[in-house]
N, C-alpha and C positions, 0 to 999 in steps of 0.2 A: 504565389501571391504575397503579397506586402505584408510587412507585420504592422501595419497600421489599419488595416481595412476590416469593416466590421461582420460579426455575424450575419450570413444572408437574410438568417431565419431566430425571429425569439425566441430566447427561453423563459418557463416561468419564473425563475429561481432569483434570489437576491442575494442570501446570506446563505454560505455555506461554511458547514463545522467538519474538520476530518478529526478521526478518534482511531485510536490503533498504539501500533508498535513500530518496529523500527522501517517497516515495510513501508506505511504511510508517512512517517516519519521525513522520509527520503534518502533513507542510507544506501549507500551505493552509488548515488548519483552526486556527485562532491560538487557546488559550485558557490566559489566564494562571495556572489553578488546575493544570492538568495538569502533569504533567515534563517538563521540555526549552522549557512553554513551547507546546505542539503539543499537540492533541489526536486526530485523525485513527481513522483505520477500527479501528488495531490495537486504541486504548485500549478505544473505541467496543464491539468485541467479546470485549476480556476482561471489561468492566464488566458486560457478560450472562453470560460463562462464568463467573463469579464470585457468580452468585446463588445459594445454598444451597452453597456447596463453601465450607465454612470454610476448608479448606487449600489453595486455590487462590490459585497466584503467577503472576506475570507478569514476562518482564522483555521488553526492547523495543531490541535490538543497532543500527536500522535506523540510518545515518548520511547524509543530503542528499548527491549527488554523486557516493556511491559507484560504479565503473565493477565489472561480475562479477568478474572477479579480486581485488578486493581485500575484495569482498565474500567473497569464497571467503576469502584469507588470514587477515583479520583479523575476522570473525565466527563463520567454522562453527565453526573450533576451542573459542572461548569458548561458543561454544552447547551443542555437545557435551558440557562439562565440567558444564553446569546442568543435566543428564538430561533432558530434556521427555517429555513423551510427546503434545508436540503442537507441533509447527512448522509456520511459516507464511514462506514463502519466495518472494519478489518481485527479480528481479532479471537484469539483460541490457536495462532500457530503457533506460539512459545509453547505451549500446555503441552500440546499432541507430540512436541519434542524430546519430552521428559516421561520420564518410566512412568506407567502408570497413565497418563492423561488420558481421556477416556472421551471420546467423541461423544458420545451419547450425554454421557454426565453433561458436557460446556453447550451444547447444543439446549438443554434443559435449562440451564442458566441462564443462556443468550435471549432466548424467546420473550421472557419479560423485557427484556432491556429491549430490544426491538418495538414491544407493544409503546414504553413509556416512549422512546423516542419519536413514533408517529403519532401520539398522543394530539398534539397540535395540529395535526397536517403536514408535517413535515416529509418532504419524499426520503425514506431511507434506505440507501444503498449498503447491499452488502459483498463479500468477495467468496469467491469459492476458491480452495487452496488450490495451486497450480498441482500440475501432475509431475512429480519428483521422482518419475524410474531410473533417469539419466543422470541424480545428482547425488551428492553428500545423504542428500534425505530421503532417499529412498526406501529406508527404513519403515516409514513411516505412511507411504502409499495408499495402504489398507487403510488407517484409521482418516487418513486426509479423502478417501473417495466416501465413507460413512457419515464423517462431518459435514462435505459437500452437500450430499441426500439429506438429512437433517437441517442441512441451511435453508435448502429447497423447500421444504415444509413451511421453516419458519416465514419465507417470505411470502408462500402464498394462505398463512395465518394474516398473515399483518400487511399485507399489499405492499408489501417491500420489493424492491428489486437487485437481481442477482446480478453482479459482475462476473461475468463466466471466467476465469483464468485457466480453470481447468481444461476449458474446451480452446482455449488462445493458443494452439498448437505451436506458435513459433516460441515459447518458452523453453521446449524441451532442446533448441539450441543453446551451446554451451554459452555463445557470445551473447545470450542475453541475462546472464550472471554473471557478479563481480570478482574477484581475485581471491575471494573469502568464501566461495561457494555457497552463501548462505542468504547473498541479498541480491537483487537485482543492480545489473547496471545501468548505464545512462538509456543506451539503446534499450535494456527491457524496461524502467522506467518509462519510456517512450513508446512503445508498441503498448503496456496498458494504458497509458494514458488515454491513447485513440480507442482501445478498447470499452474503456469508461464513458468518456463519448458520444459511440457509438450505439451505446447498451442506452444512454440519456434518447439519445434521437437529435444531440446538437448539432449544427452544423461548428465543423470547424478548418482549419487551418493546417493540421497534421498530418506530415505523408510516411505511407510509409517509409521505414529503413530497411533494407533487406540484409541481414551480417552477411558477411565474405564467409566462404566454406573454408573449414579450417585445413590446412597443409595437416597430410598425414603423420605421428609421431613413431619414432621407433622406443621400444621400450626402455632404455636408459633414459631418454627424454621423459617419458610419461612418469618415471620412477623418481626421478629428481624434484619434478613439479608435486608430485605428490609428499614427497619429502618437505619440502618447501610449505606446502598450504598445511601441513600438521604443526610444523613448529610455530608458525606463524600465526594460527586460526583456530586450529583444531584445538591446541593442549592448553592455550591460553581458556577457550570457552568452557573444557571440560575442569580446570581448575576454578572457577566462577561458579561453578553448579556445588563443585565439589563445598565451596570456600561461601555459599548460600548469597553467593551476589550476581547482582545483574549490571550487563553493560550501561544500563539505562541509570544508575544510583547518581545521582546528585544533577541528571540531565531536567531539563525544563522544558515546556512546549514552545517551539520554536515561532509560533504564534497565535500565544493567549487570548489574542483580543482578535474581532471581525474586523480587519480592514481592507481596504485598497489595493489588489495582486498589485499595481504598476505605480507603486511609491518611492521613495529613495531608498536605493541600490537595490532595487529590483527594475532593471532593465525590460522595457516591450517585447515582444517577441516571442513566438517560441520554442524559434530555432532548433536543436539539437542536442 
């Protein structure tokens, strides 16, 4: 179908707010026509909430790095102020990364921030961490399927609703993660996108992608690449942690204010 043709079917929503880290952010998905530079799930799925709603804005708070607390400090409040009547809320996968993060503890924290943000009416979406057996983070499995359970609670406290990732199976391919093993790519970008969505009840635009299966590797190949994403990925992140900084220090939200997905240098469409 044409990137000009509208949604079939309405939705209620006018103003949406995303709030998160680098995930909603859009890192992974580089494109230099978007804001910030990033394209990622959130734009992906205002540019469908945006078909036929002339008055439909967007703004995009998400900041690379952010740990839940400061995503609590320095997002809700400016979110609040924009009234949405549709939030989308990603946040506690930096924490559960770091020794110590404790699922239970962020899930205690989150529950109020969830009540204030539906305070108004606002429909509040949240994400369940994808399932990381296959990745970098598998590590961390355990505390990400307890967090999931605990999300789950919170949204049926607060009438929120859950972005499954967890259960978006086509995650656990490799090709829907970027070269950095730590964020999605364009294609996973794009499979939640339709996932979000679909979890809304929008009609949209989005087809699937299916990744190509990957050619078999022999082990010097796999040991090279592996080689490769440490010095490149791995050592620089663990010196950051070490050195009490985050990717995200001196980054801004790539858009502060509610406006118009389909402005200048953000192209119709959307595409791939």
């Amino acid at each position: 179908m044409g990137g000009s043709q509208l949604n079939a079917e309405p939705h209620p929503w006018n103003r949406y707010v995303a709030l998160g880290d680098s995930f909603t952010e859009g890192i992974g998905d580089p494109n230099p026509a978007s804001a910030g530079g990033y394209r990622g799930w959130a734009d992906r799925v205002a540019e469908e909430l945006s078909r036929g709603h002339e008055n439909f804005a967007y703004a995009n708070l998400a900041v690379r790095g952010r740990l839940l607390q400061e995503i609590v400090d320095q997002q809700v409040g400016p979110a609040i102020a924009l009234k949405p009547d549709l939030v989308t809320l990603s946040a506690g996968g930096n924490d559960l990364i770091r020794p110590g993060g404790d699922p239970d503890q962020l899930a205690a924290r989150l529950d109020g921030v969830v009540q204030i943000l539906g305070a108004n009416g606002a429909t509040v979406v949240l994400f369940t961490g994808p399932d990381v057996r296959e990745t970098v983070l598998g590590s961390i499995r355990a505390k990400t399927a307890i967090y999931n359970e605990n999300l789950r609670i919170i949204a049926a406290r607060h009438d929120a609703v859950i972005a499954d990732m967890w259960a978006l199976r086509q995650l656990v391919n490799p090709q829907m993660w970027g070269p950095d093993r730590l964020h999605f790519s364009p294609l996973g970008h794009h499979t939640i996108a339709m996932m979000v969505l679909d979890t809304l009840a929008v009609s949209h635009q989005l087809q699937p992608l299916e990744p190509k299966p990957l050619p078999p590797k022999n082990w010097r190949v796999a040991r090279s690449e592996d080689l490769v994403w440490a010095r490149e990925y791995f050592v620089p992140w663990v010196l950051r942690r070490l050195r009490h900084r985050s990717s995200g220090d001196g980054i801004t939200p790539k858009r502060p204010e509610p406006a118009p997905i389909f402005g200048p240098g953000m192209p119709p469409g959307s595409g791939t």
